[in-house]
N, C-alpha and C positions, 0 to 999 in steps of 0.2 A: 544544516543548510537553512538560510532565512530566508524568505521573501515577505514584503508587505506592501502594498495589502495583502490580505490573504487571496490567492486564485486557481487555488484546484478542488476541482471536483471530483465525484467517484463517477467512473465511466454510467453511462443511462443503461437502465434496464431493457430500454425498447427503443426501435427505431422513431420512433413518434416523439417519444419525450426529446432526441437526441434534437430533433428539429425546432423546438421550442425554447430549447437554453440556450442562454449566451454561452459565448466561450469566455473560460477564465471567472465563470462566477461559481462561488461558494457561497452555500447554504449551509449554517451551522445546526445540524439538528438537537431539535430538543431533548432533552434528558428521559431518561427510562425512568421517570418518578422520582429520581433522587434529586436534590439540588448539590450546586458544586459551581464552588465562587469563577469558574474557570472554563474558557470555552475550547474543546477536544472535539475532533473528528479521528474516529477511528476507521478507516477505509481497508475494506475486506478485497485482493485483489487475487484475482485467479484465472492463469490461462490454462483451461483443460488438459491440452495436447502435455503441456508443460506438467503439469500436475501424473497423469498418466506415466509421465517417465519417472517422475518421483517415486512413486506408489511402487510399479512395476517391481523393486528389488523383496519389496516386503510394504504390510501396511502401517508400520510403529512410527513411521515420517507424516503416516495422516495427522499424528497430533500436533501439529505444525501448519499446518494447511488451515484454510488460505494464507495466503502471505498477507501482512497489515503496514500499513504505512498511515502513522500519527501528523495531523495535522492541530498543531494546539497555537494557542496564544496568550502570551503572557503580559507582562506591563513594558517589557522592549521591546518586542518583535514576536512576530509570525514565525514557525517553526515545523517543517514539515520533515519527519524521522522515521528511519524503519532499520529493523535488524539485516543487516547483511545476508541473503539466503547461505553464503556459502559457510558464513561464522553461523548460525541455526543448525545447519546439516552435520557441524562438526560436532555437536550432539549425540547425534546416533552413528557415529564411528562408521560412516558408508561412503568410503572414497569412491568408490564405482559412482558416486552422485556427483562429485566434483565439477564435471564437467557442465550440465547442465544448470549446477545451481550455480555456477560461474555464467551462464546463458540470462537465468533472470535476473541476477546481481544486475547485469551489464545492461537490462529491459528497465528495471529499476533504476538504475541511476540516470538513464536516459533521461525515461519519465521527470521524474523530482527537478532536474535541471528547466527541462523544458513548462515545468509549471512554476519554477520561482522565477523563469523569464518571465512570464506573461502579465 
């Protein structure tokens, strides 16, 4: 999925900061000391309730969590990408999860649409 400019953000940590950003701006943050010809946002997403029913069966699906959605950019275009939760979960062989990680799948693609609209 492309959009450009680039315009999503990672949801705010606080109710304060959420009233001070525009909508639809990105902030590409700086590197952890490495350099790297190439500008990547890696966004850590996680809704508890959601995560909770993950867990719930056993905790071997923690290694998975949060879910991440890549927001990079190249020399054509803006690029925002993330592993399918339900192709992830086929990982650990737990159909009993199907249903829900077909729930964030479907939270997820929402989102990504509605941030290459913006």
């Amino acid at each position: 999925m492309n959009c450009s400019p680039p315009s999503w953000q990672t949801p705010p940590h606080s109710h304060e900061q959420a009233d001070h950003r525009p909508p639809c701006a990105l902030q590409w943050k700086p590197t952890k000391g490495v350099e790297f010809g190439h500008e990547c946002q890696i966004i850590e997403i996680c809704q508890p309730e959601q995560a909770k029913r993950v867990l719930a069966p056993g905790m071997t699906v923690s290694t998975a969590l949060p879910c991440r959605t890549s927001l990079y950019r190249d020399e054509e275009a803006t690029t925002l990408a993330t592993i399918k939760p339900t192709t992830l979960l086929e990982i650990f062989d737990t159909p009993q999860l199907q249903q829900v990680a077909q729930e964030i799948e479907d939270t997820f693609v929402r989102m990504m649409h509605e941030a290459a609209a913006c």
